[in-house]
N, C-alpha and C positions, 0 to 999 in steps of 0.2 A: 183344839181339834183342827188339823190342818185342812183347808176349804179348797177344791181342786180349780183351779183355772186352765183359761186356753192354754195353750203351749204359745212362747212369742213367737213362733215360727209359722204361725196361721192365722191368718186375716179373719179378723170378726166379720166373714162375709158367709152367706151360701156358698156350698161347695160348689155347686150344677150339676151333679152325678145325681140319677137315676133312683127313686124312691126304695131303699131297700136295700143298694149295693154298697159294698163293702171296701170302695177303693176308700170312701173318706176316713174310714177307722185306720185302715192299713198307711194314711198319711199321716195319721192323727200318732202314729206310734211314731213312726218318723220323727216328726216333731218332737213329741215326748224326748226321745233319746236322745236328738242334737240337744235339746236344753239340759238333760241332766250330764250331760259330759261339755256341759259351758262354751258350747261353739256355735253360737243362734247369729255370731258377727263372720262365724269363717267358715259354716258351710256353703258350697255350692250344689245345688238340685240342676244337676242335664238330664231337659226333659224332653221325651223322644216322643214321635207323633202315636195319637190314638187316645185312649179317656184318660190317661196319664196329663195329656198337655193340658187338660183341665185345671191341673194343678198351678197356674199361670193366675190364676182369679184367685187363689185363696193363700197361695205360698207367701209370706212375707223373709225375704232375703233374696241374695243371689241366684240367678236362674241363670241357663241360658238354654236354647233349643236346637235339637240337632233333626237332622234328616231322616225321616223312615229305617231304623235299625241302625242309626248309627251313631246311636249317645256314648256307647264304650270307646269310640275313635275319637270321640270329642271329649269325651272325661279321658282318657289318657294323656293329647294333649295339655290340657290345664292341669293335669296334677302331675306331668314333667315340669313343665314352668311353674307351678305354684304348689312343691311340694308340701309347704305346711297349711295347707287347703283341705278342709275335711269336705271331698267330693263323692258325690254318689248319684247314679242315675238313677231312674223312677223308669221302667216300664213293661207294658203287657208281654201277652204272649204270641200274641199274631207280631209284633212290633220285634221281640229279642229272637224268639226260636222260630222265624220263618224269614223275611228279609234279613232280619239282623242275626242269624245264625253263625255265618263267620268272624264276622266283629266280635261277638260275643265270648267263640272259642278262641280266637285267636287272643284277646286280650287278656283271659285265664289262662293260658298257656304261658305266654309272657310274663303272668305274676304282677301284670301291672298294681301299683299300689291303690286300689281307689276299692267303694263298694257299690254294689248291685243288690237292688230294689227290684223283684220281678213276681207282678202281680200277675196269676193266675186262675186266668176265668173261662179257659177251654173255648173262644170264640173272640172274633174281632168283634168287639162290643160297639168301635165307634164307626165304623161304616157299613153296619148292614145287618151283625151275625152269623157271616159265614165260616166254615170250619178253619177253624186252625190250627198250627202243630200239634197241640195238648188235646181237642176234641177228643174224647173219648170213644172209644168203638161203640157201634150204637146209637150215640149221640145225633139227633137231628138239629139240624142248621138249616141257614135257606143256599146250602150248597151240595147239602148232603141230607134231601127230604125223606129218605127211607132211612136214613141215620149212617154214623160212619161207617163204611165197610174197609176193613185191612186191604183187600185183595185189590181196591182199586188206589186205595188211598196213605198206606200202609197204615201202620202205630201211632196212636200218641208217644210226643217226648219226652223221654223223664230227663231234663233240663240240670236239676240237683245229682242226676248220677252220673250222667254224661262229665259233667265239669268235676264230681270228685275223683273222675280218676286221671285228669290230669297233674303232673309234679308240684308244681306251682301254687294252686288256689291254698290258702291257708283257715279258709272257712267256708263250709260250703253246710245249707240246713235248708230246712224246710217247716212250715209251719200252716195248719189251718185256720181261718179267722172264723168260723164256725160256735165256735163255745171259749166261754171265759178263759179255760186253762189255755188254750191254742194261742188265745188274745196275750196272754202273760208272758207264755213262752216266745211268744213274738218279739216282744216287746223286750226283751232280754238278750233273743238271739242280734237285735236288731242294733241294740246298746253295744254288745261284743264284738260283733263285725265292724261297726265307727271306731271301737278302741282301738283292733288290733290294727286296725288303717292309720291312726293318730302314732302309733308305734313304730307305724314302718315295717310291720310283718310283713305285707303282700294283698294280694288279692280276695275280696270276701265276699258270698253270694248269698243271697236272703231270698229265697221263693216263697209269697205269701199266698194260698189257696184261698180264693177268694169268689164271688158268686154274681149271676148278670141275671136278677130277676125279668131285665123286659128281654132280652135275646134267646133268654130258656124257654120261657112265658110262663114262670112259675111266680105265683105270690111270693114275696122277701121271703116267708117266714116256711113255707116248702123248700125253697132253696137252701137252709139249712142244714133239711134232713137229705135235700137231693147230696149233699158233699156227703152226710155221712155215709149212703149208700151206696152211690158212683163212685164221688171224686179219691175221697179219702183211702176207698179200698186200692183205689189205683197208683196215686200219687202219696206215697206213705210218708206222714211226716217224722220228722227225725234229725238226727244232725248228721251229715253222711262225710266229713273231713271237719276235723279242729287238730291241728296242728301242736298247739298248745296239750290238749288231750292227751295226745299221743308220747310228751316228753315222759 
């Protein structure tokens, strides 16, 4: 009976994330995938500022760190010069869809080769919990205390549908970290996006819905059912572009 261990690509250390949240599972697949597709020597993790750069104490391999929203300008760089680099940036959503918004479209549009990691927790988790892009309407922050309002703030982003309707991307999905099957489908969609990068398809996008019990101020295990209530009705998951699919 096979006995499951760490992934080599995580450090037998504390992660430092938050009793309850879900970014370390969402790295833990990470890992998982680079190891079963045999590149624990030749991935690089660009990691962007906010509870992503946490990932700096527990990552074991190549890292490097880019400026507020701009890990896809630095993961393009390195995977022009080291095309046989299986590169991918790791980060939130205050971090890709609100500073890094352009970077982010712009590097999908271009088809750069590389993949994107983008954890989903509807709030800047690491300075404060103010609202950000994905905030759901309604949603209270400590910037939006009667909760989001459209009329002053507009919509959350839907990130996954924006980016499939550009030419380029060749995989674009979504997934919740919520429940087992979400966790699997992750973990698959997450393995498919590193392949098709290892191939030279193009461009691959991985949105993982994922939960910030101290910024909510909901116990871990409320935060659950807040996704399947709130998030999930909003943020549908799914695979929204496979290129492959489509042949």
């Amino acid at each position: 009976m096979a006995e499951y261990t760490r992934p080599h690509s995580l450090m037998p250390t504390p992660t430092g994330y938050c009793p309850g949240c879900l970014h370390p599972l969402a790295t833990k697949l990470v890992a998982e995938a680079i190891e079963e597709l045999g590149q624990n020597d030749n991935a690089l993790n660009v990691i962007s500022v906010g509870c992503s750069a946490l990932n700096f104490f527990s990552w074991r391999g190549d890292m490097i760190g880019a400026a507020h929203g701009r890990a896809p300008a630095v993961a393009t760089g390195i995977k022009r010069s080291q095309p046989d680099r299986l590169v991918f940036t790791y980060q939130g959503d205050g971090d890709l869809a609100a500073i890094g918004f352009a970077e982010i479209m712009s590097a999908a549009n271009r088809g750069e080769n590389f993949t994107v990691v983008f954890a989903n927790n509807q709030t800047y988790g690491m300075t404060g919990g103010q609202m950000a892009p994905t905030t759901l309407i309604g949603q209270k922050t400590t910037t939006t205390r009667y909760g989001r309002d459209p009329k002053t703030t507009g919509y959350p982003l839907k990130m996954c549908e924006l980016i499939s309707t550009l030419e380029a991307p060749v995989f674009v999905a979504r997934y919740a970290l919520n429940s087992p099957k979400g966790v699997l489908d992750a973990r698959k969609g997450i393995k498919k996006a590193f392949r098709m990068q290892l191939e030279g398809k193009g461009f691959t996008f991985i949105e993982l819905l994922t939960n910030c019990p101290t910024n909510w101020g909901l116990a871990p295990l409320d935060t659950l059912e807040y996704m399947n209530t709130n998030t999930i009705p909003y943020f549908k998951p799914g695979v929204y572009k496979d290129v492959e699919a489509a042949k």
